[in-house]
N, C-alpha and C positions, 0 to 999 in steps of 0.2 A: 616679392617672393612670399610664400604661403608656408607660414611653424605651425607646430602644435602646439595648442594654449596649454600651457603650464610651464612651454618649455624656457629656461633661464635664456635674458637680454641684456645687454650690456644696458644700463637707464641712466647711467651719470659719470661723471668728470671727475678723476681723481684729483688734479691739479684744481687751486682753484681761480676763479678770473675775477679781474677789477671791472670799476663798471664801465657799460658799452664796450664791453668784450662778447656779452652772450648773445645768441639768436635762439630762437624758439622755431623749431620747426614740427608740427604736428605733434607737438605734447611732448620731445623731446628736446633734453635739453644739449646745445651744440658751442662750439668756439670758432672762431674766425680764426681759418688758414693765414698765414702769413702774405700769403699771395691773396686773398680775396675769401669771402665763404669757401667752404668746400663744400658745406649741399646746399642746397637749392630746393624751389619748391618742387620743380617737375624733373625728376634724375633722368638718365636715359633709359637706364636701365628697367623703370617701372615697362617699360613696350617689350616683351617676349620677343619679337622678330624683328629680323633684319630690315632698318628702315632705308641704308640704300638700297637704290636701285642700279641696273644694271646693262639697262636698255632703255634708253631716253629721246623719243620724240624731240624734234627740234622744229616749230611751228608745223606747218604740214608734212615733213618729210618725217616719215618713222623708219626705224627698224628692221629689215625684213630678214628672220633666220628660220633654220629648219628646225623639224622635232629633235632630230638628234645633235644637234649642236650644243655643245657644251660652252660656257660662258662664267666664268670665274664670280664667285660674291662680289669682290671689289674691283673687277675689269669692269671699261665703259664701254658700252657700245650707242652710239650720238649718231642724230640723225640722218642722212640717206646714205645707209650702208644695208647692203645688199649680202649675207652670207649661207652659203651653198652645206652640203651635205657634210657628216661627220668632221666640222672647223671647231675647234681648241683654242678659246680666247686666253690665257693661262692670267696669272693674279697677278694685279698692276698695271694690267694692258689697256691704250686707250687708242679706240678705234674711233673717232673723229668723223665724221663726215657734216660738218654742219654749212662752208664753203659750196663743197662740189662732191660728186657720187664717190662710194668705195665699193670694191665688188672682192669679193675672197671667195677663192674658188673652193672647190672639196674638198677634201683631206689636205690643208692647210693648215700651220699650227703658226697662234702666234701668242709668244712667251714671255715671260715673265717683265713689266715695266716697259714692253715694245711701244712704239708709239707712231699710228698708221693716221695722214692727214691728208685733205687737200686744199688747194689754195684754189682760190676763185680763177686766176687766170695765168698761166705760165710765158715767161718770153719768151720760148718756141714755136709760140704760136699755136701747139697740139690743145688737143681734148687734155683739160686740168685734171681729169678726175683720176683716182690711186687703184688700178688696174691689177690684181695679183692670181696667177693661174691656179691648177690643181698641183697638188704634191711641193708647193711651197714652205719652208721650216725658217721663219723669224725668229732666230736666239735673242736673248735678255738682252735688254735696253737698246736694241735695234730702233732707229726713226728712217722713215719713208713718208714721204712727201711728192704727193702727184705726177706718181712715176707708173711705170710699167713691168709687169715681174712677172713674164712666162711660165709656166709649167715646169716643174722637176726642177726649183732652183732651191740651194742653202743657201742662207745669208748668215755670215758669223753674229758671232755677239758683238756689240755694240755699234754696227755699220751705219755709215748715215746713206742716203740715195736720197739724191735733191730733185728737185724740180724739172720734170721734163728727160730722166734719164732714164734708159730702159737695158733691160735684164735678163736675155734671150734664155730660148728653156735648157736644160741638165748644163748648167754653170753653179760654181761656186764662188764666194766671196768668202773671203781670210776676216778671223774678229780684228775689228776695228780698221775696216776697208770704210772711204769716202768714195763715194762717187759725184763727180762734181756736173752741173744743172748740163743735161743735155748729152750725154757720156751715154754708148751705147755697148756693151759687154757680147760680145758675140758670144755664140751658144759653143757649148763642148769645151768653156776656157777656167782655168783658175787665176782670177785677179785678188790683188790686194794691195793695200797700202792707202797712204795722205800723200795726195790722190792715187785712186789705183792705177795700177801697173799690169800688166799682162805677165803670167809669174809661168806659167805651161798649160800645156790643154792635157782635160781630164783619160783615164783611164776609162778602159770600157768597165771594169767594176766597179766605177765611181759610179759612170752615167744610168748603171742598170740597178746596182746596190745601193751605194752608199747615202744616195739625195733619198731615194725612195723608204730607206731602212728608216731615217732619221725622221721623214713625217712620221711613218706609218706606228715608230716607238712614240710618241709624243700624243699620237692622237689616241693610241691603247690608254695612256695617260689619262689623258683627258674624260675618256670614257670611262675609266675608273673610278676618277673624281664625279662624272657625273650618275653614277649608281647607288653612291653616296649622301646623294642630297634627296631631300622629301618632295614629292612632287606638286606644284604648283596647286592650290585649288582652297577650299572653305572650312578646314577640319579643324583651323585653330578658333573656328567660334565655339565650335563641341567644345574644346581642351577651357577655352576664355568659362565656357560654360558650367563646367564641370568646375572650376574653380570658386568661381559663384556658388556653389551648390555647398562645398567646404566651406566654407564662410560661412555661409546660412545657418548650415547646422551645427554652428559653434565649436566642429572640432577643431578647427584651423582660425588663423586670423593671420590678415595681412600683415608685414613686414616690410619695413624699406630697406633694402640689404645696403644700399650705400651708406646710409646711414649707420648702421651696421660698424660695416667697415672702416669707417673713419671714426666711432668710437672705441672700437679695437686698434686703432693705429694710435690715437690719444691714449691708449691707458698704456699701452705697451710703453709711448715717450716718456708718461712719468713715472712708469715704476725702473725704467732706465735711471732716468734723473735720479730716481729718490734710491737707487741704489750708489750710482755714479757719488751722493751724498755723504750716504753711510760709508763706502768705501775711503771715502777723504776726510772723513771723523775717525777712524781707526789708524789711520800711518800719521795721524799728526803726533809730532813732538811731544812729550810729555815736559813738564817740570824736572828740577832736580830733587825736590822736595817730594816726588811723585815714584821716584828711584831707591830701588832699596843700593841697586852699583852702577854707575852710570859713567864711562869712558871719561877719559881727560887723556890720557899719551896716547895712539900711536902712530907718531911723525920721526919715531927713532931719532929723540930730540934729549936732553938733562930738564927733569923737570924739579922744578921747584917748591917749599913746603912752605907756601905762603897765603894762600887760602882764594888767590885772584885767576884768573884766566890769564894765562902765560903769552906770551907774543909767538905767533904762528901758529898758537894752539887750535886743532880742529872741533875745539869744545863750542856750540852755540848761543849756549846760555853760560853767565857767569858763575860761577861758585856761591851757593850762599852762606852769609856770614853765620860763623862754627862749623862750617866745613874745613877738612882739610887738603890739599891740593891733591896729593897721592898718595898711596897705601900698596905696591906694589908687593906680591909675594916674596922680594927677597929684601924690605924693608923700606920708609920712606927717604927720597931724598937717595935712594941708587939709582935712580934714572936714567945711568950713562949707559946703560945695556943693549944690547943694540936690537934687542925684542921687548919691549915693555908692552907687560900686561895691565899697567896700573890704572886700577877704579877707586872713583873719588866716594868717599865715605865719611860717615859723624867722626866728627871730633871724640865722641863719649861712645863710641862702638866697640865693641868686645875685644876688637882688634888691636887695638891703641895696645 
């Protein structure tokens, strides 16, 4: 990151360390985390931009999506997958094709952690590759596996669909439906369950609303989120540029903020400590010698005028010799009271 020179930096270590404790890192002086350094020569953070990627070539087969296709920072999208017109990768999601092809058709959304693959060859005998129509909506942590998925279908949250099962169009699947390898779902039906069950067939407002309502909200989504981001191209060399340029002209100077950070996290630990310190040098015990009155009764006990710590007595320290045991307000040696207020005082105190 880029300060302005004059501006105040944390430069050193309150605590201090034994030796082959320190590291030096660019003229800074640093401590070894308990776990390992904590910085390093090369932070991440010195790179402004996001270094994953998001679309990833897998030997010859790449990627093939549309302009308007939205694809989340940390969704994957991996070699020969094929996706169509306004599709909604959402964040967490990993579309896989490195096996055998995947095709996602148009306003398709697929969400948060879902996980779309195929496998080289199924025991079905079918085409392996993970087939999914238009107006399809994959809830959160959904996996599909070189299957087939029509047009106008929901699949709840967390579904599995195995290998070789297919998923005729305006159907619904219940969250957390299996469909087991080879399982064919007839169209216009609601299934669910381990493994699924045929539970009733859909409503004509289902087949016409509710599948189509739920891409078409998700993909609004999507599209939202992707109005939001900066578009692809070379203007972080200007910005790389123009930072160079501060620098040069001395008003600015570079700054490693990790570094930073973790000498803000060190100072913050010891001035806890050295408070945590202070705080347990003021509640410690004092001397008797140190007490102008210092307790010796109350255990609602007969105390004694003998100059020694009594048996059961909640006193800590002993009595020092020319003290006398008690001095209670209504004289020493009436201890039998069933409130005693008695403070241990000099033998030669005004009191006597």
């Amino acid at each position: 990151m880029l300060r302005r020179v004059g501006a105040q930096l944390l430069q050193g270590i309150v605590r201090p360390a034994s030796a082959g404790q320190q590291t030096f890192t660019r003229g800074l002086q640093f401590y070894e985390a308990p776990n390992g350094p904590a910085v390093t020569q090369t932070p991440i953070e010195e790179e402004w931009y996001n270094r994953q990627r998001n679309l990833l070539p897998v030997l010859d087969k790449v990627p093939w999506i549309q302009q308007d296709t939205w694809i989340a920072p940390n969704a994957i999208v991996a070699g020969d997958v094929d996706i169509y017109d306004k599709v909604g990768i959402f964040f967490g999601a990993v579309v896989r094709g490195d096996l055998n092809k995947i095709r996602i058709g148009g306003y398709s959304v697929v969400l948060d952690r879902a996980v779309i693959h195929a496998a080289k060859r199924v025991p079905t005998g079918l085409n392996a590759a993970t087939i999914i129509g238009d107006y399809v909506t994959i809830e959160p942590y959904s996996v599909l596996r070189s299957c087939r998925v029509e047009p106008k279908v929901l699949i709840g949250a967390r579904s599995v669909i195995c290998e070789g099962a297919i998923i005729e169009s305006e159907s619904i699947l219940t969250p957390g439906s299996v469909v087991p390898p080879a399982r064919r779902i007839p169209a216009g039906e609601l299934w669910g369950g381990n493994p699924v069950k045929f539970i009733r067939k859909l409503t004509g407002h289902e087949k016409d609303r509710v599948i189509t309502d739920a891409a078409e909200h998700y993909i609004n989504m999507a599209q939202m989120f992707r109005s939001e981001e900066l578009p692809h191209g070379t203007q972080w060399r200007e910005v790389e540029a123009y930072r160079e340029k501060l620098v040069a002209s001395q008003e600015y100077q570079w700054v490693n903020f990790r570094e930073q950070k973790y000498l803000m996290r060190v100072q913050a630990e010891a001035e806890a400590m050295a408070k945590l310190h202070s705080d347990s040098q003021q509640h410690e015990p004092s001397s008797i010698k140190d007490m102008g009155e210092a307790p010796v009764c109350q255990l609602l006990r007969q105390c004694v005028d003998t100059g020694v710590q009594h048996a059961g007595c909640n006193q800590l320290l002993p009595l020092p010799k020319g003290w006398q045991g008690c001095s209670c307000a209504l004289g020493r040696g009436a201890c039998g009271m069933q409130a005693c207020n008695a403070v241990a005082k000099p033998a030669s105190s005004q009191w006597d």
